[in-house]
N, C-alpha and C positions, 0 to 999 in steps of 0.2 A: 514469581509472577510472570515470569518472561515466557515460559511454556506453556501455560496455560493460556495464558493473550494470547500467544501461536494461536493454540491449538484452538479456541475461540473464534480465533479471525480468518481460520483456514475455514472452520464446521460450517461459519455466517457464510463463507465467500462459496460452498462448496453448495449450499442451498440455495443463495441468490441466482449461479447459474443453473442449476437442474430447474428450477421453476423457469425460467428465461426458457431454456431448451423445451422444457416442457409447452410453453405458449408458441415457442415457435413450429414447434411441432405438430399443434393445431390446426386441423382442416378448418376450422373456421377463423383462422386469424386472419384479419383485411392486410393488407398489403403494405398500412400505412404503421399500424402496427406489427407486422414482421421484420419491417424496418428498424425504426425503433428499437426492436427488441433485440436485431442482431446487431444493433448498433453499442446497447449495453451491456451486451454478453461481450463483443470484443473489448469496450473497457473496460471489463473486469478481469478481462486476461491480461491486457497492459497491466492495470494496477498492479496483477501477482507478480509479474514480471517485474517489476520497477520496484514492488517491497523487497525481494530477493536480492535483485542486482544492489539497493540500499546496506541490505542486511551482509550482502558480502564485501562491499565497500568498508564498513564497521570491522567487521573482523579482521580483515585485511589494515587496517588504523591501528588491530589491538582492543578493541574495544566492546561487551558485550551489548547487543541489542536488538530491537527489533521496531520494522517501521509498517504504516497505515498511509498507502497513501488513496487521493480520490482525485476527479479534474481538477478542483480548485486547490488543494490542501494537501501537503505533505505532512507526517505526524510522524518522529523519531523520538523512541523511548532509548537510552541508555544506562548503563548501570553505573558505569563511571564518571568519575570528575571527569570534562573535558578541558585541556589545556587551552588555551586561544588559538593557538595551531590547529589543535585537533578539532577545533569547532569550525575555524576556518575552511579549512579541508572537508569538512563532514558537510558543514553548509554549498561551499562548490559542489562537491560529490552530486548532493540530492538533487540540487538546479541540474546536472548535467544530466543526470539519470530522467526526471521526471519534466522539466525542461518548467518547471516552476521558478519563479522568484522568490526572493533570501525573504520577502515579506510574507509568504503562502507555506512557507514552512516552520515546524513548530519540533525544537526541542526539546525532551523534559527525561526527569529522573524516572527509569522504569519501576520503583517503588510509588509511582503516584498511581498508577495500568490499577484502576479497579478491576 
């Protein structure tokens, strides 16, 4: 399941910005909305940025997975048991990465990833 969530989360994130680019790129966009829009186009490149640096924090642990993150919410799928260490550690990691708190972030078994 863990590839195909990629591969999923990359298609979703790879259309969200070509429609962005696409609006922005509009002779008729107001100002208010070019705003706006390059506003969400650059967090969507944090976000890819921040799941990356997550997902190689993970490997780097040992650990298989892959993460979702948004402003408010960080979302970590793993395949593994985590030890209390390791969740410790993975829980820092993602605050430092994404600059969230331990309460905005959300663990789970990569077998739940409809």
């Amino acid at each position: 399941p863990l590839t195909s969530y990629i591969k999923r989360r990359d298609e979703t994130r790879d259309k969200e910005m070509q429609a962005l680019q696409t609006l922005l790129d509009g002779e008729k966009t107001g100002d208010s909305l070019r705003a706006d829009g390059e506003k969400a186009l650059l967090d969507l490149t944090r976000f890819s940025e921040q799941e990356l640096a997550v997902e190689a924090a993970l490997g780097g642990m040992g650990v298989s997975g892959v993460a979702y993150v948004t402003n408010d919410l960080a979302y970590v799928y793993v395949r593994e048991k985590l030890t209390e260490e390791q969740a410790a550690l993975l829980f820092l990691s993602v605050s430092e990465i994404t600059g969230l708190s331990d309460q905005n972030i959300r663990v789970a078994d990569a077998n739940s990833i409809v």
